[in-house]
Steps between C-alpha positions, in 0.01 A plus 500: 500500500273773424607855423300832574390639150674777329292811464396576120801738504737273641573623828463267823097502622404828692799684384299744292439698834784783514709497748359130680806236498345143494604168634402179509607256767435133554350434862587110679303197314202440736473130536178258464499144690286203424522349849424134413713521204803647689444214810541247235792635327684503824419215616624323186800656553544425885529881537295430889625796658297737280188304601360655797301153721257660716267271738204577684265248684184436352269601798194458338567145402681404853172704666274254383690191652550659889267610757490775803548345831485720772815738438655288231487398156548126482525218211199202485734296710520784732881633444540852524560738230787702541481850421101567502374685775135475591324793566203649670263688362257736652075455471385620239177692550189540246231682480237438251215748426220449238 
């Protein structure tokens, strides 16, 4: 543990003002986590319920296997995707000038 230096004198640091009373306090321990590291250590230990699972479809890979038919989005052998919603929109209007 390190100690705050004496003063040449011997008194605490910053106690040579008159009349200033000093303390020193220790604040919380912040705390630095290695993510991969701390997966793996809990998972060795089958500690599961600190390991937050989060899933999310991969639209850009499922995007490139359906189509737009119509008002739906549907699979090559034409089932319907469930929770895609196709929609319009407006023209989009250009004008070019040289």
């Amino acid at each position: 543990m390190k100690k705050l230096a004496k003063a040449q004198d011997g008194t605490a640091p910053g106690a040579l003002v008159a009349g200033w009373k000093n303390s020193v306090s220790r604040s919380a321990a912040g705390v630095r986590r290695g993510k991969e590291k701390l997966l793996a250590w809990l998972k060795e230990r089958g500690m599961t319920d600190f390991i937050e699972v989060t899933e999310n479809p991969l639209w850009g890979e499922l995007k490139k296997r359906v189509q737009v038919a119509g008002s739906y989005v549907v699979t090559a052998d034409g089932e319907i995707v469930e929770g895609v919603e196709v929609v319009q929109r407006p023209p989009v209007f250009k004008v070019a000038t040289d």
